[in-house]
C-alpha atoms as a printed R data frame, in Angstrom:
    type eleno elety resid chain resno       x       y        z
1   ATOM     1    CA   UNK     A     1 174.945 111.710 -126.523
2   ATOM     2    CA   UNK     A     2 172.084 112.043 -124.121
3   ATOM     3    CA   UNK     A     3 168.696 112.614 -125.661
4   ATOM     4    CA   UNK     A     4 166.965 114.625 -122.786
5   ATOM     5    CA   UNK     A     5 163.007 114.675 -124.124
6   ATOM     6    CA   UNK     A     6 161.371 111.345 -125.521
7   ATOM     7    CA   UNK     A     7 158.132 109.584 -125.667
8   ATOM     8    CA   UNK     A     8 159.846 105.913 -125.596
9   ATOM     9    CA   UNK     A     9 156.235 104.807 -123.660
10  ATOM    10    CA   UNK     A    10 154.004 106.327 -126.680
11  ATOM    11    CA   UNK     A    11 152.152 103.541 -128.780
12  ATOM    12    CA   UNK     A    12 153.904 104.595 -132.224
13  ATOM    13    CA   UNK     A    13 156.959 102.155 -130.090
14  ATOM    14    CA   UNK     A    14 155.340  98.903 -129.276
15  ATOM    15    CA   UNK     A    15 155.768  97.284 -132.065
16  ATOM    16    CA   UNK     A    16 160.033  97.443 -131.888
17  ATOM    17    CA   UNK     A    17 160.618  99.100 -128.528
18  ATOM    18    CA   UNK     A    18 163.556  97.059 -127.908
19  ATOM    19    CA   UNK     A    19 165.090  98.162 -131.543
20  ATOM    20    CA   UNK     A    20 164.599 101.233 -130.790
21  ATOM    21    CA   UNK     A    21 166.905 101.561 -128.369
22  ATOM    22    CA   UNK     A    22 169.675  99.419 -130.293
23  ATOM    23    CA   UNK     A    23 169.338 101.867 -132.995
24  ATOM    24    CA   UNK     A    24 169.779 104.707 -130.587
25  ATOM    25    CA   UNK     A    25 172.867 102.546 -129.014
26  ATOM    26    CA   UNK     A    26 174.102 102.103 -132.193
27  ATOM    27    CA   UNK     A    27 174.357 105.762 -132.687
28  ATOM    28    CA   UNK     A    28 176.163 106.822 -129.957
29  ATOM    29    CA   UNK     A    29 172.922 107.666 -127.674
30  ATOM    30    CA   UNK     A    30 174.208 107.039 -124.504
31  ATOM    31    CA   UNK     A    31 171.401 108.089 -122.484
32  ATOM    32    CA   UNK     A    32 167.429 108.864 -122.819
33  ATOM    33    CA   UNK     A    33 164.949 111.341 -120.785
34  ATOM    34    CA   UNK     A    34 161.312 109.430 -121.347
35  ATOM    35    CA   UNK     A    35 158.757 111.865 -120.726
36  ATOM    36    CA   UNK     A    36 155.534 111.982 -118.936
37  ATOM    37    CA   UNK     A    37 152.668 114.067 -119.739
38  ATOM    38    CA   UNK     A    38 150.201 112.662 -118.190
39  ATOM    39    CA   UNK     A    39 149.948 110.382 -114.986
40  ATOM    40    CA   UNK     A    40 149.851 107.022 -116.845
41  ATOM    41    CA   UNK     A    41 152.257 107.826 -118.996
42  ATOM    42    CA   UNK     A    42 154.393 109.426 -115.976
43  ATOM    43    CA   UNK     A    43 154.142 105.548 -114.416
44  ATOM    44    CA   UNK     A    44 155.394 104.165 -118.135
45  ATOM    45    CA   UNK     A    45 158.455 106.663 -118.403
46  ATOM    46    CA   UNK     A    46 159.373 105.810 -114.319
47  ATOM    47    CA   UNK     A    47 158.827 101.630 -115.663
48  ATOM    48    CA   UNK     A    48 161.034 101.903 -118.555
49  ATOM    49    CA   UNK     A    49 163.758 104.206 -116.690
50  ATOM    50    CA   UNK     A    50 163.590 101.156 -113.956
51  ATOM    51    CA   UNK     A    51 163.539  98.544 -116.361
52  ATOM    52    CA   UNK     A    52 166.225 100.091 -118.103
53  ATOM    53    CA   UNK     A    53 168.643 101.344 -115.374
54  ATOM    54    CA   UNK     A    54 171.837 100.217 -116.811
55  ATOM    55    CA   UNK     A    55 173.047  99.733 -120.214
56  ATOM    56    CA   UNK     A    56 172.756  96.484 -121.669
57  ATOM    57    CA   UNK     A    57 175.983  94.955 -122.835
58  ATOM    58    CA   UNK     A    58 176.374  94.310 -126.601
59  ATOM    59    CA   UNK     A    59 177.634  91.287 -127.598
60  ATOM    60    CA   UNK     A    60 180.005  93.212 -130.117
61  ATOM    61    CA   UNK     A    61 181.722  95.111 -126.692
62  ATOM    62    CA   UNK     A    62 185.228  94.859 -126.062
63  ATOM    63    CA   UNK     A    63 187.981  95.625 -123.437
64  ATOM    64    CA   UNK     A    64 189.026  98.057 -125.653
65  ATOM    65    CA   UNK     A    65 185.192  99.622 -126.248
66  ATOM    66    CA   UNK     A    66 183.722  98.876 -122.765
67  ATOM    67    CA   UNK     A    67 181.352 101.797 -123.829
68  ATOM    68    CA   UNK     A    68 179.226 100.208 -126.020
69  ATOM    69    CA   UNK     A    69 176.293  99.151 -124.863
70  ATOM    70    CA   UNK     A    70 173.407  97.313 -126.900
71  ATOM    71    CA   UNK     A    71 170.613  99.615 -124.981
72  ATOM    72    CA   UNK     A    72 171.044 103.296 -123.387
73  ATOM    73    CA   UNK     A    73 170.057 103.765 -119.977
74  ATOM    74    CA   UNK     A    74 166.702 105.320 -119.806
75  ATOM    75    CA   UNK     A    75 165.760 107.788 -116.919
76  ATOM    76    CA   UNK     A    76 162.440 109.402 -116.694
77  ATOM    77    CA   UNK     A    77 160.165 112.850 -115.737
78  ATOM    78    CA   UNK     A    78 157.092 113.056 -114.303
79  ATOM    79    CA   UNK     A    79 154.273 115.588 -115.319
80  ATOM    80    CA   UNK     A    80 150.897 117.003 -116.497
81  ATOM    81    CA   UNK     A    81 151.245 117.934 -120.380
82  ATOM    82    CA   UNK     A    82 149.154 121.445 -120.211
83  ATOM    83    CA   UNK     A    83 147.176 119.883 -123.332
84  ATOM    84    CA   UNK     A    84 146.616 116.969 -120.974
85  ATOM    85    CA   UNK     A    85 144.754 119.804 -118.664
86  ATOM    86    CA   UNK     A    86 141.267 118.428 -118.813
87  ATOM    87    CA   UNK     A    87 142.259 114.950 -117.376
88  ATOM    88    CA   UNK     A    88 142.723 116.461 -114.121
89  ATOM    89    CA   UNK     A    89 140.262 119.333 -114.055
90  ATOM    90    CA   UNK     A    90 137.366 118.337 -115.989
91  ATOM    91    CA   UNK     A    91 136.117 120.659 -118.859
92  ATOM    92    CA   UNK     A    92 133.360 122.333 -118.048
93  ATOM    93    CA   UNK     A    93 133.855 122.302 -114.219
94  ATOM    94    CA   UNK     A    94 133.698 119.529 -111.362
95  ATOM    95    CA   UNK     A    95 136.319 118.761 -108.739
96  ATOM    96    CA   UNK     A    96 139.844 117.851 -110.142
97  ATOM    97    CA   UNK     A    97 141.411 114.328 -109.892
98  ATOM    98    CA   UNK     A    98 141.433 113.423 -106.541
99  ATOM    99    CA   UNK     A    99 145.077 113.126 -104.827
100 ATOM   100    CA   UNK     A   100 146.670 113.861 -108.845
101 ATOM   101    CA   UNK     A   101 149.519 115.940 -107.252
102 ATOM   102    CA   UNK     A   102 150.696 113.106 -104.449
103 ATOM   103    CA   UNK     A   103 150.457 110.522 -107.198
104 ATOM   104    CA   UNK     A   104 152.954 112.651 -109.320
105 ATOM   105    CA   UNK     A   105 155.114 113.451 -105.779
106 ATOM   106    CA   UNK     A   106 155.027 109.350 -104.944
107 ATOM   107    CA   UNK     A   107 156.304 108.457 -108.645
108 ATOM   108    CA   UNK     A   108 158.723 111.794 -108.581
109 ATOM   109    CA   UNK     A   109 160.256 110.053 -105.497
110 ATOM   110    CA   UNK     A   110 161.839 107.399 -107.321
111 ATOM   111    CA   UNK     A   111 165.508 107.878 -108.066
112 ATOM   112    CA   UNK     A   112 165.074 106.960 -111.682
113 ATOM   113    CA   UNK     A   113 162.774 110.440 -111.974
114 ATOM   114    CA   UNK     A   114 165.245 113.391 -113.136
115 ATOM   115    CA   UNK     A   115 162.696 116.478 -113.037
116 ATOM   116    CA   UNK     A   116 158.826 117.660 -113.192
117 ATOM   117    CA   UNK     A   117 157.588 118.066 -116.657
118 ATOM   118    CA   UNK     A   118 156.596 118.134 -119.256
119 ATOM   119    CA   UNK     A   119 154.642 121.176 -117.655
120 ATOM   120    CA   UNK     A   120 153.855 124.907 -119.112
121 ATOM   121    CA   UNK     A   121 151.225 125.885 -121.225
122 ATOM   122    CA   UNK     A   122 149.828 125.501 -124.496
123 ATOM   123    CA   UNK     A   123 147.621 127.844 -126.869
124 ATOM   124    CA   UNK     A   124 147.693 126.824 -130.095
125 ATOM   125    CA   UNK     A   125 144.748 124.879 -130.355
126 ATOM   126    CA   UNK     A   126 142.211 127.313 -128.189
127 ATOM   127    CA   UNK     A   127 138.370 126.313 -127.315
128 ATOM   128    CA   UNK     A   128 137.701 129.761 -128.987
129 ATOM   129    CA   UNK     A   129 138.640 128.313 -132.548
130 ATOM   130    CA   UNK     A   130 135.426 126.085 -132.725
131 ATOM   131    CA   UNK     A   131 133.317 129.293 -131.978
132 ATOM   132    CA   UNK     A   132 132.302 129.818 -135.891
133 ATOM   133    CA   UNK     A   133 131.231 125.980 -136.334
134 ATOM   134    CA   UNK     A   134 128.841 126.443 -133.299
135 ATOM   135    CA   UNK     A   135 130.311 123.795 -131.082
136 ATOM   136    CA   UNK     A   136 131.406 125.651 -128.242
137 ATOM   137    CA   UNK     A   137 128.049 127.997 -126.669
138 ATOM   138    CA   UNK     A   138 130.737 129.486 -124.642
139 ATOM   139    CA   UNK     A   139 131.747 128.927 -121.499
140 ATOM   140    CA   UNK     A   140 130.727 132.344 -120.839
141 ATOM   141    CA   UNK     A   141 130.234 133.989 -117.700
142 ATOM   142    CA   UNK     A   142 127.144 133.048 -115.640
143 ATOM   143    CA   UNK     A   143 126.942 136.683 -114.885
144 ATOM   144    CA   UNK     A   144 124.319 138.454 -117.095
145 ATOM   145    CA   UNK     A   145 127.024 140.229 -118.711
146 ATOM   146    CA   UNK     A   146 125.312 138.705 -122.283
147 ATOM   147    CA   UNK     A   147 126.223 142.253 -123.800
148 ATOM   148    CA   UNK     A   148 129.700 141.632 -123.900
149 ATOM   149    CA   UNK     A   149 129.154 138.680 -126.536
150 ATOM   150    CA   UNK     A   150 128.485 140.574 -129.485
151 ATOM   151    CA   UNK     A   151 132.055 141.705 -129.685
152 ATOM   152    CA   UNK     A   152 133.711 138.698 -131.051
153 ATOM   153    CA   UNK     A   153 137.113 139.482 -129.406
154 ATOM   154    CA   UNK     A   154 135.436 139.440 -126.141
155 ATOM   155    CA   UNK     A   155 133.682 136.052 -126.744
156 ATOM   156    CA   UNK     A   156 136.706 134.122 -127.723
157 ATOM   157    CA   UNK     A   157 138.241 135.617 -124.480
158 ATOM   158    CA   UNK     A   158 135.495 134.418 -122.346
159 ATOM   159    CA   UNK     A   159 135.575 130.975 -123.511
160 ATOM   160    CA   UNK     A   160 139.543 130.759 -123.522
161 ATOM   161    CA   UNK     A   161 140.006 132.406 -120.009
162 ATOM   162    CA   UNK     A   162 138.517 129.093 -117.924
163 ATOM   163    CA   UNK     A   163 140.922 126.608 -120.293
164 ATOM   164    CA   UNK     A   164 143.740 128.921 -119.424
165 ATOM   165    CA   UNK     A   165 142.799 128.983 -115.701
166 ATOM   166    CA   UNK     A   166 143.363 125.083 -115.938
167 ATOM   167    CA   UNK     A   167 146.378 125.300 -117.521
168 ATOM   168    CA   UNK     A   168 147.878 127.879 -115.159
169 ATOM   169    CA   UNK     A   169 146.429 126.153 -111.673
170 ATOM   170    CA   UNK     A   170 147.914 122.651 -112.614
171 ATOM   171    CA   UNK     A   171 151.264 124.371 -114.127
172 ATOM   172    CA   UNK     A   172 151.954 126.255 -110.807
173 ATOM   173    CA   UNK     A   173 151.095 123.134 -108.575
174 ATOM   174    CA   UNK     A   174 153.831 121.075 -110.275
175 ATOM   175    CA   UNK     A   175 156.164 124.107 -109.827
176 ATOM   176    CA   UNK     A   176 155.310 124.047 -106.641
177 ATOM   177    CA   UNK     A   177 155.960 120.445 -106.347
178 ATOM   178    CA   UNK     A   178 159.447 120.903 -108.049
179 ATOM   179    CA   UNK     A   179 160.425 123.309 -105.807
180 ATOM   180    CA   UNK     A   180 159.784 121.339 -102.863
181 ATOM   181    CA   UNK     A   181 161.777 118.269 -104.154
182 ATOM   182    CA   UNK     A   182 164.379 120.590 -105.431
183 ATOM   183    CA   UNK     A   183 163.857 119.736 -109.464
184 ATOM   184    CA   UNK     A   184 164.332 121.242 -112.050
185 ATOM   185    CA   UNK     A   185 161.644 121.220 -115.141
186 ATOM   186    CA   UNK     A   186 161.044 120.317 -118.368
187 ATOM   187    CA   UNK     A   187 158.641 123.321 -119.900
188 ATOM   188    CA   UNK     A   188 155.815 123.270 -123.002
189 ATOM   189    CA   UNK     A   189 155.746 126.423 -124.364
190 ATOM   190    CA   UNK     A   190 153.352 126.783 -127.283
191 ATOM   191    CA   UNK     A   191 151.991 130.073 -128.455
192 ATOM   192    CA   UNK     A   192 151.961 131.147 -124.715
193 ATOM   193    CA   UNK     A   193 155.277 132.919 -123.978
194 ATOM   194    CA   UNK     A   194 154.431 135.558 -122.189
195 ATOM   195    CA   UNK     A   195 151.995 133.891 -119.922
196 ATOM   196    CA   UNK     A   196 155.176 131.016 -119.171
197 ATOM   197    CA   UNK     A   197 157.418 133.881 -118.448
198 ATOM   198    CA   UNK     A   198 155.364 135.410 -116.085
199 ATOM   199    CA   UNK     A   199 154.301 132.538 -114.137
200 ATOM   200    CA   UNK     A   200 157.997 131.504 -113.957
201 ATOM   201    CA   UNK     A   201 159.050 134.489 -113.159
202 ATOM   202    CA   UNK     A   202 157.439 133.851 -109.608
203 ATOM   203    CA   UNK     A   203 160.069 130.898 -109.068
204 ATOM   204    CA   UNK     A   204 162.830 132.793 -110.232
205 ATOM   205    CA   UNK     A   205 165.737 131.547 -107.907
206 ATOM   206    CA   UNK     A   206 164.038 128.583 -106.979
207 ATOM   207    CA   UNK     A   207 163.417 126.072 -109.919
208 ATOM   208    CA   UNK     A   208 164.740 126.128 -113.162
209 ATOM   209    CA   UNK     A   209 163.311 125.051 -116.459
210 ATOM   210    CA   UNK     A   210 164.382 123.688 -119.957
211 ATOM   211    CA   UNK     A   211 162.770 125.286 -122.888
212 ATOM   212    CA   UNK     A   212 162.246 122.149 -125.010
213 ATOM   213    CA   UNK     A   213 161.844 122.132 -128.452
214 ATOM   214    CA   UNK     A   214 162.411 125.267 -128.561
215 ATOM   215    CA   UNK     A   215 162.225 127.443 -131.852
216 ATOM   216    CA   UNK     A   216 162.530 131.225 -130.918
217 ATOM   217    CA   UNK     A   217 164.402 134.062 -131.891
218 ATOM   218    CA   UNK     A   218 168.067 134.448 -129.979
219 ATOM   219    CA   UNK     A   219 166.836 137.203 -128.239
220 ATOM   220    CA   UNK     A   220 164.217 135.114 -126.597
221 ATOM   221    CA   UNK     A   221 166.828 132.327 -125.670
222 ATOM   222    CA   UNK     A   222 169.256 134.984 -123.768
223 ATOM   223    CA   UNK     A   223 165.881 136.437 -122.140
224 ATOM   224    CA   UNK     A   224 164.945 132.605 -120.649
225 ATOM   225    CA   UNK     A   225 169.327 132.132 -120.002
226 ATOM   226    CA   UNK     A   226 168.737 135.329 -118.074
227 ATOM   227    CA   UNK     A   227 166.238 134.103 -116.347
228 ATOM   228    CA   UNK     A   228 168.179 131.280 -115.365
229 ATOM   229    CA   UNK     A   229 166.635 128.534 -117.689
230 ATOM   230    CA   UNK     A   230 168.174 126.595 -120.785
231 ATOM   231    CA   UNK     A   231 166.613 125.868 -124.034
232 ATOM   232    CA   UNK     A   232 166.988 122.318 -126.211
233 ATOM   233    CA   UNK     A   233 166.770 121.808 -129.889
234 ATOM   234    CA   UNK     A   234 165.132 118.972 -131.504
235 ATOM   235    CA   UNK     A   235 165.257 118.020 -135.522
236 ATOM   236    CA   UNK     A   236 163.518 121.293 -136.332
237 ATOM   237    CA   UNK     A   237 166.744 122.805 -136.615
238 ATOM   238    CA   UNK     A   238 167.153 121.169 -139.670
239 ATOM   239    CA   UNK     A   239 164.448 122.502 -141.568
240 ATOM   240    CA   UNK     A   240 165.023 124.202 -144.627
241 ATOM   241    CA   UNK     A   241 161.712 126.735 -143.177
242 ATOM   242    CA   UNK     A   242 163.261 126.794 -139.935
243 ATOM   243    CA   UNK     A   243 165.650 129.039 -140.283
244 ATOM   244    CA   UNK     A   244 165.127 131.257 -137.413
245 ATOM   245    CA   UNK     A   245 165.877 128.368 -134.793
246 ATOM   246    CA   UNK     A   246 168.889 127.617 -137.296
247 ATOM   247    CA   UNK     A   247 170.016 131.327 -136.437
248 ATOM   248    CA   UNK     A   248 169.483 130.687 -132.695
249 ATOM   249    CA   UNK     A   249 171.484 127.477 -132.730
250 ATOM   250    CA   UNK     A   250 173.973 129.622 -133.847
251 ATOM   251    CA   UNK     A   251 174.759 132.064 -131.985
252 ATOM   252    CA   UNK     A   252 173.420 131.526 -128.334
253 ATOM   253    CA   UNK     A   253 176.640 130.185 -125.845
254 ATOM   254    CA   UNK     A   254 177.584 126.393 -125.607
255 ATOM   255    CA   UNK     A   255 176.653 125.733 -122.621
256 ATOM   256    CA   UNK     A   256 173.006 126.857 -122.579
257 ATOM   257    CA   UNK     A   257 171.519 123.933 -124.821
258 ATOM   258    CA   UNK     A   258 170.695 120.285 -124.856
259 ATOM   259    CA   UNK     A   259 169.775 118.180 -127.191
260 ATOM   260    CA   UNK     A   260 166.294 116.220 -128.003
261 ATOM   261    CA   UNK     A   261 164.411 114.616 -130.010
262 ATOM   262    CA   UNK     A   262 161.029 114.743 -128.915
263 ATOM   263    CA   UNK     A   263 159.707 111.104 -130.339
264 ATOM   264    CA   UNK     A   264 158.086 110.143 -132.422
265 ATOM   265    CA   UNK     A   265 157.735 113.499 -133.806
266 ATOM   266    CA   UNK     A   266 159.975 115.743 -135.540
267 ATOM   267    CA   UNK     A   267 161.995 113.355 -136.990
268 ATOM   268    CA   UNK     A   268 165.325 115.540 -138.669
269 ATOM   269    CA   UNK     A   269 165.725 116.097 -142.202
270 ATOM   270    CA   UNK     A   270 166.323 113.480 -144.344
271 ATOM   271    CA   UNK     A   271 164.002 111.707 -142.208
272 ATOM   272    CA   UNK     A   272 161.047 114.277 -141.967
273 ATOM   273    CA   UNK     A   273 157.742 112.921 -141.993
274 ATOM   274    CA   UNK     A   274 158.573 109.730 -140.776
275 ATOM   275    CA   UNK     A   275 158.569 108.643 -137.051
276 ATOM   276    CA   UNK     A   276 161.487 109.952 -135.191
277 ATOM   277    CA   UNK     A   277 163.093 108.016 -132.609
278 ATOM   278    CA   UNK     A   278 166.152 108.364 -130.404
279 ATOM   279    CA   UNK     A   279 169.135 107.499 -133.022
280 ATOM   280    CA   UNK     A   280 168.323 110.584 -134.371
281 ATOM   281    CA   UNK     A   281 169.457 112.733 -131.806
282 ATOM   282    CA   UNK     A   282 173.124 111.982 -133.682
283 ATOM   283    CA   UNK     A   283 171.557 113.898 -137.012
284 ATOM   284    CA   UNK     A   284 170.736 116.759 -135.544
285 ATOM   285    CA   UNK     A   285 174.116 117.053 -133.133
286 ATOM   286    CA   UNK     A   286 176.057 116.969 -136.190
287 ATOM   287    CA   UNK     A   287 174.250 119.363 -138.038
288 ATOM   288    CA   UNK     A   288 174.008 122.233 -134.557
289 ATOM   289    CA   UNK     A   289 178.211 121.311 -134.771
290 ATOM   290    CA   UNK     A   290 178.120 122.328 -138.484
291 ATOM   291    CA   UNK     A   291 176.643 125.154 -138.058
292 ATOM   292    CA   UNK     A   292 178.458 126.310 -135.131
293 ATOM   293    CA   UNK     A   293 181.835 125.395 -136.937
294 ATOM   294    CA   UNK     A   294 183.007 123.236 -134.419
295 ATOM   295    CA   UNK     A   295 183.509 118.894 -134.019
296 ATOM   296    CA   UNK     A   296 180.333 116.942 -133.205
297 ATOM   297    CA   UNK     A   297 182.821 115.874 -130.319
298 ATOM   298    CA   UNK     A   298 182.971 119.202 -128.500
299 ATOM   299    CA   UNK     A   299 179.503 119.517 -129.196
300 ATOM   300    CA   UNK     A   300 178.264 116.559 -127.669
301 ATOM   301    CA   UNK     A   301 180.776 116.959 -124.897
302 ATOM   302    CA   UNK     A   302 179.470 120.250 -123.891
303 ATOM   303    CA   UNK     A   303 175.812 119.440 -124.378
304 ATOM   304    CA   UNK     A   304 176.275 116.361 -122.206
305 ATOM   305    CA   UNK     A   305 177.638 118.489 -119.698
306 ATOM   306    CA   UNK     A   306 174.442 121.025 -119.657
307 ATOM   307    CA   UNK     A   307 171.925 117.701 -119.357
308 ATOM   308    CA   UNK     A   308 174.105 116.949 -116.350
309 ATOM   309    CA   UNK     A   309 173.741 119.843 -114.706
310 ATOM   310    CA   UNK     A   310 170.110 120.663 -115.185
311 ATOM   311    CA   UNK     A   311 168.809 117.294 -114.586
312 ATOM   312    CA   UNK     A   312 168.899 115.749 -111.272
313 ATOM   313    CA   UNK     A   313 170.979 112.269 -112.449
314 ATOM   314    CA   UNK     A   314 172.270 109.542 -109.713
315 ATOM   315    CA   UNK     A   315 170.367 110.957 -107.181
316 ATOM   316    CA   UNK     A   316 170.428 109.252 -103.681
């Protein structure tokens, strides 16, 4: 099994790091995508993916079970998180991070670095929400347009639209950047869909993206496989609420889906609540293959396959 999105370099994993990845081992996770989000934790995912270039040997490995390493091998993506916007163009204005995009192309050079990401947008927690407690006098325009403030629709707008500028500038540099080393990436999509479809829609034929943790209906999977791009489930799917993803799971083709975790969080059912980590990856493969009425075999087989050919492994 390959777990393509994980935050092995988050804090929640100091404390057992190196467990961690037995467990994961000891459930048949092969292979692990660390994920950056912003640029020090871009340089942690490239150190562990180094660090962990080849799978340790367990002591319990045979010649008849060469396959069974103690540790997965651990490859890595390098991006800006779009909630991680403001640590490269300041809130509130001022010049952005000086040289931001050639640290993320000098780390994305590295061989252990599989795509861009994670990269997209994110709405769900907007500037416009703290409007009613008074903390935010609007980043409103400098324009005398005042008048346009007592319509509280227009307000929220007017102090949303310069976070969303943000967003957008840094998500179509890194696009940019992807398309010029020829990777694909890893895409945040959060309460923004039609703002992510339209900016991709101006790579369309030269980058491609996985939809990660993706919870949408089917017909919004076979518009992104349309599109070109792949979607990836995480423990979600296992929700007893979630049963629109569940549906999804279900029906969209084999080949168009990966698997993920997305640790620490999201941790499958029976685990929910508690911090998710690799091994869990197996959970939620067996319960897509129940679903789908097939063997966890096939399954993993074919979603292997798909992280293969999306993500830019062994490369030169």
């Amino acid at each position: 099994m390959i777990d393509t999105h994980a935050h092995l370099d988050f804090p929640d994993f100091d404390a057992d790091r190196e467990g961690v990845l037995t467990r994961a081992a000891q459930a048949g996770v092969r292979e692990i995508i660390s994920i950056g989000t912003r640029l020090d934790t871009s340089a942690n995912a490239v150190e562990l993916a180094t660090r962990y270039a080849a799978p340790a040997a367990s002591a319990s490995a045979s010649a008849a079970d060469p396959a069974s390493p103690e540790t997965p091998i651990v490859w890595a993506t390098v991006g800006i998180h779009p909630g991680e916007a403001d640590t490269i163009i300041p809130d509130g204005g001022g010049p952005a991070v000086e040289g931001w995009i050639d640290e993320l192309r000098r780390m994305a050079a590295n061989p252990r670095v599989v795509a861009i990401g994670e990269i997209g947008f994110d709405y769900h927690h907007l500037p416009s929400e703290k409007l009613s407690s008074g903390i935010v006098a609007a980043e409103a325009p400098a324009d005398g347009h005042s008048a346009a403030f007592s319509n509280p629709q227009a307000e929220a707008e007017a102090v949303d639209r310069p976070y969303k500028a943000r967003q957008e500038e840094i998500f179509r540099r890194q696009l940019d950047l992807a398309v010029e080393l020829g990777l694909n990436v890893v895409i945040h999509q959060r309460d923004s869909w039609y703002d992510t479809l339209e900016v991709l829609r101006d790579y369309r034929g030269r980058v491609r993206g996985v939809f990660h943790c993706f919870g949408g209906t089917e017909e919004q999977a076979r518009t992104l496989l349309d599109d070109g791009h792949l979607i990836s489930f995480t423990g979600i799917v296992t929700f007893k609420n979630a049963r629109q993803v569940y549906a999804t799971a279900q029906a969209v083709p084999l080949d168009s889906f990966m698997l993920e975790t997305d640790c620490p969080y999201l941790a499958p059912a029976p685990h929910r609540g508690k911090r998710c980590e690799p091994a869990h990856t197996a959970r939620t493969a067996e319960f897509i293959a129940l679903a789908r009425g097939m063997e966890l075999e096939e399954l993993v087989a074919a979603t292997n396959a798909t992280a293969r050919g999306f993500f830019a492994f062994n490369r030169s």
